[in-house]
mmCIF file of the C-alpha atoms, coordinates in Angstrom:
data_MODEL
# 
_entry.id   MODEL 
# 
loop_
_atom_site.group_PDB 
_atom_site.id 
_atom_site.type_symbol 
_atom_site.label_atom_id 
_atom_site.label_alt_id 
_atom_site.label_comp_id 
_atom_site.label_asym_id 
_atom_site.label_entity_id 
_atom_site.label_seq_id 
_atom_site.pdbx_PDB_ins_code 
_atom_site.Cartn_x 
_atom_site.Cartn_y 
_atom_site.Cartn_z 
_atom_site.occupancy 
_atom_site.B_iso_or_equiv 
_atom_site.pdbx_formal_charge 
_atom_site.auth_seq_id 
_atom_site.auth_comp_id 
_atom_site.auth_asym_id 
_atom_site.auth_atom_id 
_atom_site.pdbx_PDB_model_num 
ATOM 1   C CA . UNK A 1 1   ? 3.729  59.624 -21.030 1.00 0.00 ? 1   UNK A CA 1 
ATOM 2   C CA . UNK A 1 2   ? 5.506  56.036 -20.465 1.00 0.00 ? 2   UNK A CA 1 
ATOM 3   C CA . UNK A 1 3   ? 6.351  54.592 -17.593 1.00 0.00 ? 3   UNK A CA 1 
ATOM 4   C CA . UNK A 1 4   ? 9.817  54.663 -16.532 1.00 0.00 ? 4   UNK A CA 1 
ATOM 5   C CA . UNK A 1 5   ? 12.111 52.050 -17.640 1.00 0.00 ? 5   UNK A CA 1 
ATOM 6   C CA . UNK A 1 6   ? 13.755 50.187 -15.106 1.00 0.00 ? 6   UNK A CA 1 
ATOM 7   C CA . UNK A 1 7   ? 17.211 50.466 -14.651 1.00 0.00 ? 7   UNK A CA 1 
ATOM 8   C CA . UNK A 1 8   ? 19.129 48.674 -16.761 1.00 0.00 ? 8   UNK A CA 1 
ATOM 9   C CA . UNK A 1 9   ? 22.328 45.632 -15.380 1.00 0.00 ? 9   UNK A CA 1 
ATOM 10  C CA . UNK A 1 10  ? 25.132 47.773 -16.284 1.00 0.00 ? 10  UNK A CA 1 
ATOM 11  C CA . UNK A 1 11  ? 23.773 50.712 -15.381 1.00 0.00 ? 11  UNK A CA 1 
ATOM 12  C CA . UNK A 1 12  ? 22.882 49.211 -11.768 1.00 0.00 ? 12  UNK A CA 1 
ATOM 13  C CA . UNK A 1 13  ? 26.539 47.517 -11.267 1.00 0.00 ? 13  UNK A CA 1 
ATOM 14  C CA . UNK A 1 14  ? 28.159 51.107 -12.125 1.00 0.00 ? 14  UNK A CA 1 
ATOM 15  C CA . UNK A 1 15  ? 25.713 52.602 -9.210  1.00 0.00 ? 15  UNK A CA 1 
ATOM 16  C CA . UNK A 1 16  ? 27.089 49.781 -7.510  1.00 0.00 ? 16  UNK A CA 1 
ATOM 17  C CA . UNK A 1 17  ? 30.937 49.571 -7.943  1.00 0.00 ? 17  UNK A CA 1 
ATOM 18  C CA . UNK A 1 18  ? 30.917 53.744 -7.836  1.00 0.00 ? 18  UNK A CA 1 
ATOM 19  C CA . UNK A 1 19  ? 29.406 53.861 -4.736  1.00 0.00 ? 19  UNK A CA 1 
ATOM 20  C CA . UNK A 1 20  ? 32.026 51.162 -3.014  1.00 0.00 ? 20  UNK A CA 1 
ATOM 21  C CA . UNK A 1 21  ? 34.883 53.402 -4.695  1.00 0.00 ? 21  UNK A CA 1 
ATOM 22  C CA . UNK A 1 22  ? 33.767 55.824 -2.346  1.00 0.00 ? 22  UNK A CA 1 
ATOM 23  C CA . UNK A 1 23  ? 34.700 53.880 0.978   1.00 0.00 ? 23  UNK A CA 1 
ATOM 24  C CA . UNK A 1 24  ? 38.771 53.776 -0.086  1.00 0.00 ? 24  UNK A CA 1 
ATOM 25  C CA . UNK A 1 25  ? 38.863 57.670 -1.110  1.00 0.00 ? 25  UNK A CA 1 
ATOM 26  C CA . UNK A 1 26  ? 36.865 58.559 2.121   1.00 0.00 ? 26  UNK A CA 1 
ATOM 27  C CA . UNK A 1 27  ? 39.650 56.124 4.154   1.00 0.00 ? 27  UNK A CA 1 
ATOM 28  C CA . UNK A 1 28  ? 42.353 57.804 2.507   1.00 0.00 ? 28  UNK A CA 1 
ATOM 29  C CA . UNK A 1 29  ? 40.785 60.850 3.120   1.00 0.00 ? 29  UNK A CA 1 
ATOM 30  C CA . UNK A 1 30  ? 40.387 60.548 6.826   1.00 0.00 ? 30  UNK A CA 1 
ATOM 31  C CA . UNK A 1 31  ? 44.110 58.620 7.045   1.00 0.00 ? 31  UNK A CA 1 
ATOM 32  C CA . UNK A 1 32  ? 46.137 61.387 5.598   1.00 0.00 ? 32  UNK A CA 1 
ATOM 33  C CA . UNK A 1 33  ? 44.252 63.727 8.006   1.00 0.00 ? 33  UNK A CA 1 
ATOM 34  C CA . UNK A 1 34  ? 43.871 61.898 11.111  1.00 0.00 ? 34  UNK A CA 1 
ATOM 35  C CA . UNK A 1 35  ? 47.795 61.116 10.702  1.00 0.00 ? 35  UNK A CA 1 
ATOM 36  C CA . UNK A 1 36  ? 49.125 63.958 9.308   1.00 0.00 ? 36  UNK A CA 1 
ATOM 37  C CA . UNK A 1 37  ? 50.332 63.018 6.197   1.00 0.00 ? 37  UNK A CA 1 
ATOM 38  C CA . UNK A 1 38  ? 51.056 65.036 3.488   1.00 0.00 ? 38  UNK A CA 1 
ATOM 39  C CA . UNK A 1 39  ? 53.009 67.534 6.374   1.00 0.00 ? 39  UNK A CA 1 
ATOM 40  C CA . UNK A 1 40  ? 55.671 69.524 4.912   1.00 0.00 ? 40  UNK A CA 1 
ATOM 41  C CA . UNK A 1 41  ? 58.410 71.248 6.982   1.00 0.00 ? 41  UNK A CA 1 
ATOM 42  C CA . UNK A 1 42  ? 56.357 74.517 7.235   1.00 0.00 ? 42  UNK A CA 1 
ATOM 43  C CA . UNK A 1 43  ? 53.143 72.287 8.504   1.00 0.00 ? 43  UNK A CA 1 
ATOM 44  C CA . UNK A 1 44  ? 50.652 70.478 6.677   1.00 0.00 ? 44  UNK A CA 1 
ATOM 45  C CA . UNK A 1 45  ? 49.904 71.300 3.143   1.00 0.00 ? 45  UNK A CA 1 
ATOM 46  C CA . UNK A 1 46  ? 46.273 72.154 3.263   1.00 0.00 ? 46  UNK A CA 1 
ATOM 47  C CA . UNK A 1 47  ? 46.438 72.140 -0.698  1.00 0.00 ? 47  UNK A CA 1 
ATOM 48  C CA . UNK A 1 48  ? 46.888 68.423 -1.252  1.00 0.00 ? 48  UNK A CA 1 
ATOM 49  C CA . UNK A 1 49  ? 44.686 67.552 1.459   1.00 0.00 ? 49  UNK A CA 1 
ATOM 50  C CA . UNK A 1 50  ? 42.008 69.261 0.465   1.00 0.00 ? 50  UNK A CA 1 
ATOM 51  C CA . UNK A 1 51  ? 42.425 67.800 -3.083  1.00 0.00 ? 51  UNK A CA 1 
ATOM 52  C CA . UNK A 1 52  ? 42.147 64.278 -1.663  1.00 0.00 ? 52  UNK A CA 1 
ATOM 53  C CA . UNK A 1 53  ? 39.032 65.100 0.562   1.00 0.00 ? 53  UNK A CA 1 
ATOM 54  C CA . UNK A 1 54  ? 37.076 66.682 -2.693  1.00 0.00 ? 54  UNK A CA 1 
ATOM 55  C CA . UNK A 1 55  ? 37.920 63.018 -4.256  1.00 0.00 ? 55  UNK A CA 1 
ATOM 56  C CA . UNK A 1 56  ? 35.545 61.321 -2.447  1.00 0.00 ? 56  UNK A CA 1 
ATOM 57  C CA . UNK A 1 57  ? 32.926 63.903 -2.330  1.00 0.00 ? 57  UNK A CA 1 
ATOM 58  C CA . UNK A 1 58  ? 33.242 64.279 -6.344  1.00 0.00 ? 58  UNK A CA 1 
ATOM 59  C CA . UNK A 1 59  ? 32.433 60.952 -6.349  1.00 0.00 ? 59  UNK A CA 1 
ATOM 60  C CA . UNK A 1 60  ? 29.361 61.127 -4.584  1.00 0.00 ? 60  UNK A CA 1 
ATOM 61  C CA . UNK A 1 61  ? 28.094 63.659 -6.792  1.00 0.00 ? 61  UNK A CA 1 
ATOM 62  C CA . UNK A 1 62  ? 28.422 61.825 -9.301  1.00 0.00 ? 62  UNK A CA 1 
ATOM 63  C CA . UNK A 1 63  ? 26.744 58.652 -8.059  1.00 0.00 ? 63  UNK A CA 1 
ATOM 64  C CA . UNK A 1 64  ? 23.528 61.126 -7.132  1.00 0.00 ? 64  UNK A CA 1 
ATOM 65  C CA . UNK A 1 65  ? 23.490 62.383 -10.684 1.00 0.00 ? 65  UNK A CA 1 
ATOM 66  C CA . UNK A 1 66  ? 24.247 59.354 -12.305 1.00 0.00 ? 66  UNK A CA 1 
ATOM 67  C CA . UNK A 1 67  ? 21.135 57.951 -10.293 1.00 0.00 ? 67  UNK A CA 1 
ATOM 68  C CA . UNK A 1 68  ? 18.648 60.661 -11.137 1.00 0.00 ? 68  UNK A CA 1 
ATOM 69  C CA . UNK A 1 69  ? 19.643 59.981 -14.933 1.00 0.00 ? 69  UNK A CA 1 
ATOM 70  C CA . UNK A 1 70  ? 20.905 63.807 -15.381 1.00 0.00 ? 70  UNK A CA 1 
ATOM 71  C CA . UNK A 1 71  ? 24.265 62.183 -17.120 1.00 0.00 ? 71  UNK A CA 1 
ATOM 72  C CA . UNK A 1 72  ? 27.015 60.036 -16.826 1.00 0.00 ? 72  UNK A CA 1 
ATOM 73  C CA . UNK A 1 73  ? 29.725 62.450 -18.116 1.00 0.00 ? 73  UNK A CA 1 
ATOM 74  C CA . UNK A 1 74  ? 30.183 63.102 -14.252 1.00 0.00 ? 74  UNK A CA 1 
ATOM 75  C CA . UNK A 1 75  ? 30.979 59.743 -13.347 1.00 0.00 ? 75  UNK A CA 1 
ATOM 76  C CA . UNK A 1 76  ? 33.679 59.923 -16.109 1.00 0.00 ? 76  UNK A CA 1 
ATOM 77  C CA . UNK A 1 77  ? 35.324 63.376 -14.631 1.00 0.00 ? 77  UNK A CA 1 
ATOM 78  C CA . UNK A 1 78  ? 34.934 61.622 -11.293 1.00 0.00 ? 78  UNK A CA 1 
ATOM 79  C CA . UNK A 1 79  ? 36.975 58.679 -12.611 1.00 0.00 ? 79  UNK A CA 1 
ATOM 80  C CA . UNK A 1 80  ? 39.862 60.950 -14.018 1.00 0.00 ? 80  UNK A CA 1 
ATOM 81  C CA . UNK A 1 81  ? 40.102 63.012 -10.731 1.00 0.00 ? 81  UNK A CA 1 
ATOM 82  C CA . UNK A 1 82  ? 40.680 59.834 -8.524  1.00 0.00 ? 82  UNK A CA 1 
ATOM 83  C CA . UNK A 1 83  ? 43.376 58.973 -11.277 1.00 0.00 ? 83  UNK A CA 1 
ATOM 84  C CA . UNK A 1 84  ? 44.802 62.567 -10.978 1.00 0.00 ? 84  UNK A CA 1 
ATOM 85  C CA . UNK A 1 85  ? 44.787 61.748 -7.174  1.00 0.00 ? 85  UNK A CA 1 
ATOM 86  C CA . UNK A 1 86  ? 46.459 58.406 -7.202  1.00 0.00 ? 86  UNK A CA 1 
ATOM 87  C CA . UNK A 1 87  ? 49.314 60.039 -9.092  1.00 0.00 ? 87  UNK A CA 1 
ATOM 88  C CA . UNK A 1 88  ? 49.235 63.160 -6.903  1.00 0.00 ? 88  UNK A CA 1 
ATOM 89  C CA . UNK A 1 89  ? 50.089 60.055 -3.744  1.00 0.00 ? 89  UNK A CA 1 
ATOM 90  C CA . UNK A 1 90  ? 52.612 58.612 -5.754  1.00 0.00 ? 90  UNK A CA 1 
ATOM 91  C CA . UNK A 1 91  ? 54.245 61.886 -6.955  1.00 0.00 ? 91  UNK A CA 1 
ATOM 92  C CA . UNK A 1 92  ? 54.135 62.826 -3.319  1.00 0.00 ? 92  UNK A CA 1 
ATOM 93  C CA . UNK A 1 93  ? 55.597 59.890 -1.808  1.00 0.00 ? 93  UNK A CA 1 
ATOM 94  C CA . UNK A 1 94  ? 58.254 59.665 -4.570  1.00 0.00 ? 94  UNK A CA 1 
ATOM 95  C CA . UNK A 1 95  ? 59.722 62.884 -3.007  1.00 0.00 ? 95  UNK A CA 1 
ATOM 96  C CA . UNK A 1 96  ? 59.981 61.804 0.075   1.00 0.00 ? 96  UNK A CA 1 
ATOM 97  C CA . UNK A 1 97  ? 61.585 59.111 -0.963  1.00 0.00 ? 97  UNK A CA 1 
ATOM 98  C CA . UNK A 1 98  ? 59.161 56.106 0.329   1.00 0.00 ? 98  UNK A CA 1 
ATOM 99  C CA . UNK A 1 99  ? 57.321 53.773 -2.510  1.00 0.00 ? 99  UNK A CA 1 
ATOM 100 C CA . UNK A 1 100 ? 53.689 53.305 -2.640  1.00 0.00 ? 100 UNK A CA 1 
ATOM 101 C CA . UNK A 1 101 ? 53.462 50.623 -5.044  1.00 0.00 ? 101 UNK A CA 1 
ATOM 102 C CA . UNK A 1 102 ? 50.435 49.968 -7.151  1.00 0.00 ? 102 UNK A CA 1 
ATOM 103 C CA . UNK A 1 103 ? 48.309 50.797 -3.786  1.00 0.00 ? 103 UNK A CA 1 
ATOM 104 C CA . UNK A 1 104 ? 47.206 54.483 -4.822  1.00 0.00 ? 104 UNK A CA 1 
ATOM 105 C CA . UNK A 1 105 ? 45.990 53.212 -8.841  1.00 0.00 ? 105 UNK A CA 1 
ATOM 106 C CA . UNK A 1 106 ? 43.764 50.698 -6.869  1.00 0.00 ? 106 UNK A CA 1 
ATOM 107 C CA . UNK A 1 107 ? 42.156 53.602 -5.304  1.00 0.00 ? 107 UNK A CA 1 
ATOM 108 C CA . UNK A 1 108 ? 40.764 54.304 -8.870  1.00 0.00 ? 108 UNK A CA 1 
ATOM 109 C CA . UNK A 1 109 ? 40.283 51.209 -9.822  1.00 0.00 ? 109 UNK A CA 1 
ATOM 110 C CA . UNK A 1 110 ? 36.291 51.189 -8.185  1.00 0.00 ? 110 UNK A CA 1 
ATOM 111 C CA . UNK A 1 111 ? 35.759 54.647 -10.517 1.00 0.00 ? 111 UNK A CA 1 
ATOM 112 C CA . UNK A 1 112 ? 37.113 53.778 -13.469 1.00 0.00 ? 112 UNK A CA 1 
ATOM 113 C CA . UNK A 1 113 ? 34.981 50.541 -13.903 1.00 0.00 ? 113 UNK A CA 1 
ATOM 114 C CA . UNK A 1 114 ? 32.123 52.706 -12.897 1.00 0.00 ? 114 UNK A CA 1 
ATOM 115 C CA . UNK A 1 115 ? 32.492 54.970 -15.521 1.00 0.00 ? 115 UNK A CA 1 
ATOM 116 C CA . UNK A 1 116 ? 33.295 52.424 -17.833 1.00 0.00 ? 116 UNK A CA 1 
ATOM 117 C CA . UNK A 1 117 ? 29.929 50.677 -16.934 1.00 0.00 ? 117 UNK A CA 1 
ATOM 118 C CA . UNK A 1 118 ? 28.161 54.129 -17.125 1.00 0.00 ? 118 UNK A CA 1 
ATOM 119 C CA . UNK A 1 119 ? 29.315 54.630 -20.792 1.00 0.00 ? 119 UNK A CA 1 
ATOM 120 C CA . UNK A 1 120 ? 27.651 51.309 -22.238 1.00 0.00 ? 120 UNK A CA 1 
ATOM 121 C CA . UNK A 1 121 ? 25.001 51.490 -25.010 1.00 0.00 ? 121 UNK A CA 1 
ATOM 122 C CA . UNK A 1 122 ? 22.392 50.496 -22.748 1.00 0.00 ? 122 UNK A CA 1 
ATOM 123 C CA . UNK A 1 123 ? 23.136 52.914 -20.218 1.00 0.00 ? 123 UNK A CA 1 
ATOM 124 C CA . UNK A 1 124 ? 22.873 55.871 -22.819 1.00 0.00 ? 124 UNK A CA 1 
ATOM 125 C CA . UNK A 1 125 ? 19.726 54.523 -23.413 1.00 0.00 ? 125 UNK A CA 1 
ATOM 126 C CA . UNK A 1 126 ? 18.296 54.766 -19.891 1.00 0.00 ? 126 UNK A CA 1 
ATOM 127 C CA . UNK A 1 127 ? 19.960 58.131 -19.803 1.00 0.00 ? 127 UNK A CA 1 
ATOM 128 C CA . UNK A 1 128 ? 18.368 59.245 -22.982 1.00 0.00 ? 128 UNK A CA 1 
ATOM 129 C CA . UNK A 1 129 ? 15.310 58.188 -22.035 1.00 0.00 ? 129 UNK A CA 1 
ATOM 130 C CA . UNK A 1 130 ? 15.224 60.060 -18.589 1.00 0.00 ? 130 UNK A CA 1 
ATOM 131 C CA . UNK A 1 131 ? 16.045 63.640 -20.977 1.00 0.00 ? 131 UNK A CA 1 
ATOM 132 C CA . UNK A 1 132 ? 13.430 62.745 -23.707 1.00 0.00 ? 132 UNK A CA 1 
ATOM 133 C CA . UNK A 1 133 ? 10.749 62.529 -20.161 1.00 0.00 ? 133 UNK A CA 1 
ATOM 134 C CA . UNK A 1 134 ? 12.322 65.956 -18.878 1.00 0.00 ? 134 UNK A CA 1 
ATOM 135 C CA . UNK A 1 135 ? 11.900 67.753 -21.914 1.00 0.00 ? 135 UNK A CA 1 
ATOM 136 C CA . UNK A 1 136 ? 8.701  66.006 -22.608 1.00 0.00 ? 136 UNK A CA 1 
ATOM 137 C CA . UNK A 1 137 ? 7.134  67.523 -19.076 1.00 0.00 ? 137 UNK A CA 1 
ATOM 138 C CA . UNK A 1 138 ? 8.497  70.850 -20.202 1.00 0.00 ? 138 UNK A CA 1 
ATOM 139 C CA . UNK A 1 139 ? 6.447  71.337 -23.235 1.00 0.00 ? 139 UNK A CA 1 
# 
């Protein structure tokens, strides 16, 4: 059996950039809480808010299998969930008639380059590599 390869550049700057996309979800997270956003006339819409709390720990998830080389597919669905969730925060704050801006896209800006990173060539490689050992041990 070979060694393991080291990780490769792009593969370490999407481990990188994912896991400092984590920091604005978990602040957005903890503001809409902590300040009761997302509070409709009935009370606070538990719905939303729990959508925007499993943002950041979706992300996370996918950093930890991303670095154990099980796949990078979950960096990916990580990536379009935090996209889902900036246009959930503009959708929401269009209704109550207040403007966000571009301020809820840069929320996913951190995953998308992550998963954009995670689906280079060289990455499959390292990824590939990691199965090919797994299945290897099996046998």
């Amino acid at each position: 059996m070979s060694a393991p390869s080291r990780i490769p550049g792009p593969a370490l700057a999407a481990a990188i950039v994912a896991a400092l996309g984590v920091l604005p979800l978990v602040v957005v997270a903890f503001l809409v809480i902590a300040l009761g956003g997302l509070e409709a006339d009935a009370g606070r819409d538990w719905l939303e808010t729990g959508l925007l709390l499993l943002l950041p720990l979706l992300q996370l998830f996918a950093l930890g299998w991303f670095l154990l080389r099980r796949g990078r597919v979950p960096l990916v669905v990580a990536a379009l969930a935090t996209v889902a969730g900036a246009v959930l925060i503009a959708v929401i704050s269009a209704s109550v008639g207040q403007s966000v801006g571009a301020g809820p896209f840069v929320l996913a800006l951190c995953p998308v380059v992550a998963a954009a990173l995670a689906m280079t060539p060289a990455v499959g490689r390292w990824s590939a590599e990691a199965r090919a050992a797994r299945r290897g041990r099996r046998a």
